[in-house]
Structures are given as structure tokens and as C-alpha cells.
C-alpha positions in Angstrom: 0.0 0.0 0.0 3.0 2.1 1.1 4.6 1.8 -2.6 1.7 2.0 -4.4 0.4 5.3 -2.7 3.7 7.0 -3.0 3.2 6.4 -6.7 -0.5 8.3 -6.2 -0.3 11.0 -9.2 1.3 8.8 -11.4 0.2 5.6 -10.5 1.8 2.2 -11.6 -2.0 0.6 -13.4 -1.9 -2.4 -11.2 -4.6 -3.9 -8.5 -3.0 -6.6 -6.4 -5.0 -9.5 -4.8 -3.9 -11.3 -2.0 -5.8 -14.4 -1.1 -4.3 -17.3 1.1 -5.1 -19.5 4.3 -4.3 -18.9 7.4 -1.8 -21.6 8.5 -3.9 -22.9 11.5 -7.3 -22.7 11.3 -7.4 -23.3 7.0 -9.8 -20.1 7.1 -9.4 -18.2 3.5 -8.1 -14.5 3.4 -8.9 -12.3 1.1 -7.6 -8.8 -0.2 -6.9 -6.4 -3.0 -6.1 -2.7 -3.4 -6.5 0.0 -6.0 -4.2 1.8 -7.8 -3.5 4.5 -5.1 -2.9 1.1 -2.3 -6.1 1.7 -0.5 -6.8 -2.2 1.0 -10.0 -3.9 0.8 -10.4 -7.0 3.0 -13.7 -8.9 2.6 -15.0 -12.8 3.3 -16.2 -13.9 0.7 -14.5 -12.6 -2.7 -12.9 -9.6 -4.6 -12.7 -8.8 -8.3 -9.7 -6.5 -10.0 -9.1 -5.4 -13.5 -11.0 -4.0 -16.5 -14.1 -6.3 -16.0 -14.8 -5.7 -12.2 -18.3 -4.7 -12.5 -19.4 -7.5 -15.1 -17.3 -10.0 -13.1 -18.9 -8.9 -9.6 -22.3 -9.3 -10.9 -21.5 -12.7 -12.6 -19.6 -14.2 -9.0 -22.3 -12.4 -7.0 -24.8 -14.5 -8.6 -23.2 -17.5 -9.1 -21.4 -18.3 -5.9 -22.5 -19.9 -2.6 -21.0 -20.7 0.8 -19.3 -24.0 1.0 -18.2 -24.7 -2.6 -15.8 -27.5 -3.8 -13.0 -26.9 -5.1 -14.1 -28.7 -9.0 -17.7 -26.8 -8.4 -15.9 -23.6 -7.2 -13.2 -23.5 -10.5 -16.3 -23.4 -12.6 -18.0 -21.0 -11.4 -15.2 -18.5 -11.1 -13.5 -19.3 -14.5 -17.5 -18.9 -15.9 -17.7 -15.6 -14.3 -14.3 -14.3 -15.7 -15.1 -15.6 -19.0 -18.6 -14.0 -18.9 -17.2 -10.8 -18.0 -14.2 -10.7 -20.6 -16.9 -11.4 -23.7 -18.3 -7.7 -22.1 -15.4 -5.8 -21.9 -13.0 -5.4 -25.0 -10.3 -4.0 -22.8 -10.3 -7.2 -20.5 -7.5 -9.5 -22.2 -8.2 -12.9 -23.9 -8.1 -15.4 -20.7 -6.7 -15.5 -17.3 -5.5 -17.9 -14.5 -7.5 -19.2 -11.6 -6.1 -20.4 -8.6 -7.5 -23.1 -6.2 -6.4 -22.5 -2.5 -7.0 -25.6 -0.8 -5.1 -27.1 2.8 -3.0 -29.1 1.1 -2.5 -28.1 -2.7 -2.8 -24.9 -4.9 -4.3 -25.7 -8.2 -3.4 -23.4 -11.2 -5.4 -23.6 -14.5 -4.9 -21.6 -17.2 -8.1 -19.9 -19.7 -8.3 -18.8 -22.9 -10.7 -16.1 -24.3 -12.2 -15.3 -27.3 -9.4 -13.5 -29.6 -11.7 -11.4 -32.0 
């Protein structure tokens, strides 16, 4: 946040997100920042980028407590997806990442390129 608001009238144009468990109870923490390093913590999920306002509505919707992982993959990389096909600034894919106790999975998507 420090770096990132030091940088506040000529900002670098990124939007970090931290997300990770805590090491004893397994309970999911989640965070990003805007460009200026103000934090937002939550508990159940944030959104960054282009897309954020297609992508909120789409993971709003979609999600519920208590997810698997297989179930939960799906309905974020559907969500991201979703979103992208809305927002020609958005990129064509992204990368998910599945927190989990004992292994991080990492899948990669691919867009639409027209």
C-alpha cells in the first residue's frame, strides 16, 4: 500500500490481490487494493481489473458458501469468462487459482481473440 500510494499522481496501473489461508485454522483470506494502495479486506471474494463490474455481478450470482473446489473453478472461470466477452479491454483469458489445505491448483483460460 505504502509503494503503491507514493506512486499516487502517477500511478503504476496495477490492482493486487492477496488471497491465502491462514496456517492454523485453513480459514481463507482475502484482499486487493486499487491503484493508489487503499486495501479492501472482505469474506467472501474480490474482483480486479478492466471487467470488475461484469465480473462482480457474474460471482455475486453465481457463488454460494461452501463450494468444492471442482464446483468452485467453474464458477469463477464462468464468471471471468462472462465478463471478458463484455469488456474489450479485459484481455483474452486469465488464471485461476484453487487454495485448498493441502495443494494450490493453477489452470490456465483462454478467451475469445476477436
Amino acid at each position: 500500500s505504502n509503494f503503491l500510494y507514493n506512486r499516487r499522481f502517477g500511478p503504476y496501473f496495477i490492482e493486487p490481490v492477496v488471497a491465502g489461508l491462514d496456517p492454523k485454522t485453513d480459514e481463507p483470506f482475502i484482499a486487493s487494493t486499487d491503484l493508489i494502495g487503499c486495501p479492501m479486506v472482505t469474506n467472501d471474494f474480490v474482483v480486479a481489473g478492466t471487467c470488475w463490474s461484469s465480473c462482480t455481478v457474474c460471482v455475486k450470482l453465481s457463488t454460494k458458501p461452501d463450494m468444492q473446489p471442482d464446483e468452485l473453478f467453474e464458477c469463477i472461470s464462468q464468471a471471468l469468462l462472462n465478463a471478458q466477452d463484455r469488456d474489450a479491454y479485459s484481455g483474452w483469458g486469465g488464471v485461476v487459482y484453487v487454495i485448498e489445505p493441502n495443494k494450490i491448483t493453477k489452470r490456465e483460460l483462454k478467451a475469445r481473440m476477436d
